[in-house]
BARONU-209227 format. One line per field, with one value per atom (N, C-alpha, C): atom name; x, y, z. Coordinates in Angstrom, 3 decimals. Each point is the difference from the previous one (the first is absolute). Layout:
BEGIN
atomo = c(CA,...)
c1 = c(X,...)
c2 = c(Y,...)
c3 = c(Z,...)
This chain:
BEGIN
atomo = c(N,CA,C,N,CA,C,N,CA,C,N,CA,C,N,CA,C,N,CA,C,N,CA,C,N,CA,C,N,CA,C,N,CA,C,N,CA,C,N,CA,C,N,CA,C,N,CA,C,N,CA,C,N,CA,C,N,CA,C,N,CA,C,N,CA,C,N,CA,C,N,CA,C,N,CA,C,N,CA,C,N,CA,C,N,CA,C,N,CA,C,N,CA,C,N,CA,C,N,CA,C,N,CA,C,N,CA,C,N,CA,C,N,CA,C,N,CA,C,N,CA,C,N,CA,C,N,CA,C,N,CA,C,N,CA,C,N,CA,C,N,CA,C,N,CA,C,N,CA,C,N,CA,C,N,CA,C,N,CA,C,N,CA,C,N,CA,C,N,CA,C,N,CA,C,N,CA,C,N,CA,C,N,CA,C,N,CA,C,N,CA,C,N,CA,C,N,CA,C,N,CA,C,N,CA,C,N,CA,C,N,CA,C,N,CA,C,N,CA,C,N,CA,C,N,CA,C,N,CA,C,N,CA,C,N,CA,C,N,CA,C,N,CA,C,N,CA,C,N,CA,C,N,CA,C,N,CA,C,N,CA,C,N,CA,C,N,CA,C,N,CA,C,N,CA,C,N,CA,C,N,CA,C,N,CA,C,N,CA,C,N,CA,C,N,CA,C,N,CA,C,N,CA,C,N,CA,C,N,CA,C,N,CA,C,N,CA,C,N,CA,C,N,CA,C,N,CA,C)
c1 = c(0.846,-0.846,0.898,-0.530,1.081,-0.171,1.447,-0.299,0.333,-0.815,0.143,0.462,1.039,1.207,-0.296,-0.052,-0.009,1.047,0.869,1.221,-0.662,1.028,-1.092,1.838,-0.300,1.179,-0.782,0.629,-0.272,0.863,-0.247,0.902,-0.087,0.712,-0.003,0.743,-0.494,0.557,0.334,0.995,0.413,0.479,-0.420,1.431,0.345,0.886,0.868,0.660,0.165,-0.317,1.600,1.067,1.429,0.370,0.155,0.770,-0.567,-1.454,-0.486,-0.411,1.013,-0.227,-0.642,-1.318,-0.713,0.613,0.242,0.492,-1.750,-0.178,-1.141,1.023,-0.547,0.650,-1.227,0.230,-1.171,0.763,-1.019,0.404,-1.031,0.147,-0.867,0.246,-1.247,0.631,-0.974,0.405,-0.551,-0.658,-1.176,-0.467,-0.942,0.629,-0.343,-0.662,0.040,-0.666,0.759,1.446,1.141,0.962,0.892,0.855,0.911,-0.149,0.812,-0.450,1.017,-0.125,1.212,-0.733,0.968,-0.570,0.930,-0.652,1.089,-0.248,0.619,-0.016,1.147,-0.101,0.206,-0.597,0.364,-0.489,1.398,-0.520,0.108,-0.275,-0.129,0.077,0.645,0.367,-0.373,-0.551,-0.598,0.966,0.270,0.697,-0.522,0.664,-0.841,-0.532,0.749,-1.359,-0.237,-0.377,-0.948,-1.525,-0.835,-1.165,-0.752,-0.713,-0.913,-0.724,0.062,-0.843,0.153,-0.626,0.912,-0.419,-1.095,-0.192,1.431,0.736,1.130,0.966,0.230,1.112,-0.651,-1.033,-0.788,0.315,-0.253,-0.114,1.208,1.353,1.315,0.359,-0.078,0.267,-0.853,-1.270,-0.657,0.322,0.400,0.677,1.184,0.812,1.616,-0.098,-1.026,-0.211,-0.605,-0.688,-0.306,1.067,0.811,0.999,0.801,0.502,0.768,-0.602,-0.878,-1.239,0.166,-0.265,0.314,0.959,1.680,0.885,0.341,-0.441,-0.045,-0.941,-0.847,-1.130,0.989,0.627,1.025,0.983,0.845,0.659,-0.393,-1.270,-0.701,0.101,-0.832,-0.225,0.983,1.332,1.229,0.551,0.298,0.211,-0.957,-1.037,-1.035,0.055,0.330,0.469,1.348,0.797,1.066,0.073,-0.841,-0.049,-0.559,-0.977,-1.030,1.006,0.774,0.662,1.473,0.180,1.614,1.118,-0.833,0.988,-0.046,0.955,0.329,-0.927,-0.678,-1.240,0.594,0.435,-0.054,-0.810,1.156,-0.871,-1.468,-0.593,-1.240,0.032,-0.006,0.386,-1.240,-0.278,-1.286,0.212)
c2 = c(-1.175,1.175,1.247,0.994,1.094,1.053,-0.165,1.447,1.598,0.355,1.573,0.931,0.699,0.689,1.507,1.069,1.501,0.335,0.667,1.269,1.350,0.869,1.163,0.955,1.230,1.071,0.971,0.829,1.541,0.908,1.053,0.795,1.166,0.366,1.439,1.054,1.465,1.138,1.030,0.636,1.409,0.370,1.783,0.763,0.828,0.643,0.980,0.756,1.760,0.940,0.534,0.201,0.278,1.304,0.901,0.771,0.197,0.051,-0.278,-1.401,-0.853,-1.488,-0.985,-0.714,-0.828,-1.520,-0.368,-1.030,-1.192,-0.821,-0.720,-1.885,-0.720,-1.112,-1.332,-0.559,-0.921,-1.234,-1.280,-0.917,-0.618,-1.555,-0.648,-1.033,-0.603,-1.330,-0.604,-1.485,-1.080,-0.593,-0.454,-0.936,-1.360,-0.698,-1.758,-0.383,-1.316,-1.164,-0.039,-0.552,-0.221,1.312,-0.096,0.760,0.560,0.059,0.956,1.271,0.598,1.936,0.749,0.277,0.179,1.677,0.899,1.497,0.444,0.764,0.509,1.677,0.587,1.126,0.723,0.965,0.944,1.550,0.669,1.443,0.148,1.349,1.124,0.919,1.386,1.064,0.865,1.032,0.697,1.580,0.486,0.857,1.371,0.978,1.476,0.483,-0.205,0.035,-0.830,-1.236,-0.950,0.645,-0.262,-0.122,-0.500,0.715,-0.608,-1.168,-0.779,-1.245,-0.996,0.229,-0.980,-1.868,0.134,-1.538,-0.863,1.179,-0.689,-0.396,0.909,-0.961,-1.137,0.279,-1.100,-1.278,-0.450,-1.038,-0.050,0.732,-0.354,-0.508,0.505,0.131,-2.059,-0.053,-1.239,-1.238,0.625,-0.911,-0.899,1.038,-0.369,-0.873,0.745,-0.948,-1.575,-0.630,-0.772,-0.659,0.428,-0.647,-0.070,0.146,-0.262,-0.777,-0.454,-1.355,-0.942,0.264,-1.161,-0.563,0.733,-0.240,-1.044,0.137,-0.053,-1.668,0.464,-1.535,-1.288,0.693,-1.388,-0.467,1.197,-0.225,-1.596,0.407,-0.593,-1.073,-0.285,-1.242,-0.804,0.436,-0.644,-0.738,0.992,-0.496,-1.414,0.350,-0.819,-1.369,-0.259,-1.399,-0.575,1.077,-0.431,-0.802,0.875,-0.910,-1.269,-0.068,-1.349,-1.129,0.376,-0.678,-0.072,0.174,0.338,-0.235,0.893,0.345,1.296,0.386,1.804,-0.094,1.028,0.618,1.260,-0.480,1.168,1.101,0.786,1.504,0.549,0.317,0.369,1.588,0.184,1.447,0.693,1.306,0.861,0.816)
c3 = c(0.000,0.000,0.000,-0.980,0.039,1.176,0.388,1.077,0.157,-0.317,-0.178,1.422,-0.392,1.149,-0.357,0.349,0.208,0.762,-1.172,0.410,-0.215,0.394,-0.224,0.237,-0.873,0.405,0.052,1.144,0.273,-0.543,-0.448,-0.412,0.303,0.941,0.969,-1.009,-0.161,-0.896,0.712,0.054,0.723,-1.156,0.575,-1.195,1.092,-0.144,0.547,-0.935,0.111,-0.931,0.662,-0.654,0.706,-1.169,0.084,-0.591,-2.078,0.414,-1.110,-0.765,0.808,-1.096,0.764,-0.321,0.516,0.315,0.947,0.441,0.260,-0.825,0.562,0.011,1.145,0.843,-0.327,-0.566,0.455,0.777,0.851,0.966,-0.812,-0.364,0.121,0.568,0.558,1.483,-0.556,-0.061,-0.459,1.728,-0.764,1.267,-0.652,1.129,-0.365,1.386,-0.507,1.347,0.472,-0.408,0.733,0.768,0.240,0.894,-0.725,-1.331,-1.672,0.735,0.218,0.144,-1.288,-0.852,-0.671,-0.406,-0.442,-0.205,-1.217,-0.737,-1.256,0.015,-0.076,0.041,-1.434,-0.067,-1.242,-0.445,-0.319,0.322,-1.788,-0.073,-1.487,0.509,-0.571,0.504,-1.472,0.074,-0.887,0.209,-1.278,-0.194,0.225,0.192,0.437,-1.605,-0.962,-1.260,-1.010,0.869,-0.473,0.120,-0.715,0.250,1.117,0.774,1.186,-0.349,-0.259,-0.229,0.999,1.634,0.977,-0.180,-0.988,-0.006,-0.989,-0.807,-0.592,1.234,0.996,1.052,1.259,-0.398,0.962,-0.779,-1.273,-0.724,-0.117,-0.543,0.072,1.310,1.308,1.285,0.340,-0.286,0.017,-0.830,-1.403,-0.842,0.896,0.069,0.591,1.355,1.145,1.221,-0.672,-0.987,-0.333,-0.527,-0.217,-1.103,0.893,1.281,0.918,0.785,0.270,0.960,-1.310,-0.934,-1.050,0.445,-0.347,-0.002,1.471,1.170,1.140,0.475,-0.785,-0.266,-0.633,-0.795,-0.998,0.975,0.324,1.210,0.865,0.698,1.237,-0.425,-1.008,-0.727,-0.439,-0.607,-0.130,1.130,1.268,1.252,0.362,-0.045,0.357,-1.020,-1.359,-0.130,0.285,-0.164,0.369,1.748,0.760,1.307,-0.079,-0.667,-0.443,-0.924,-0.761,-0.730,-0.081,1.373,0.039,-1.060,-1.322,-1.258,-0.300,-0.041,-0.823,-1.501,0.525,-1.145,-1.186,-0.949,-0.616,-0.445,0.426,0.567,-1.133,0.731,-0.970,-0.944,-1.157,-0.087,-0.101,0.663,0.182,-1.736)
């Protein structure tokens, strides 16, 4: 019987405004059944004359935190057969 599992990521957004140039941060934290805490960070920094468009550094800033929990997920998972199968896993490339 198939069994259906729910992950879920949050993805927290700040910006911070420094000397004209928009600094926006995103976090995203993975959450499972199990005891995986894994979080991905990623910023975008917007130029003093770039265009105001703040949903472009949100999605760069969200892109990048995703792509670092990816990166981070392969990680886990490598470790994790390698313990199960006490053989060196070649490395997974993101």
């Amino acid at each position: 019987m198939p069994v259906a599992k729910r992950w879920t990521v949050d993805i927290y957004l700040s910006e911070v405004t420094r000397n004209g140039s928009v600094q926006t941060h995103a976090d995203a934290r993975l959450h499972t059944q199990d005891t995986t805490d894994l979080r991905g960070h990623g910023h975008a920094l917007k130029h003093p004359d770039d265009a105001d468009v703040p949903e472009i550094g949100d999605e760069l800033a969200a892109a990048r935190a995703l792509s670092d929990l990816a990166s981070q997920l392969l990680v886990a998972a490598a470790e994790d057969v390698e313990a199960v199968t006490r053989q060196p896993v070649v490395k997974l490339r993101h």
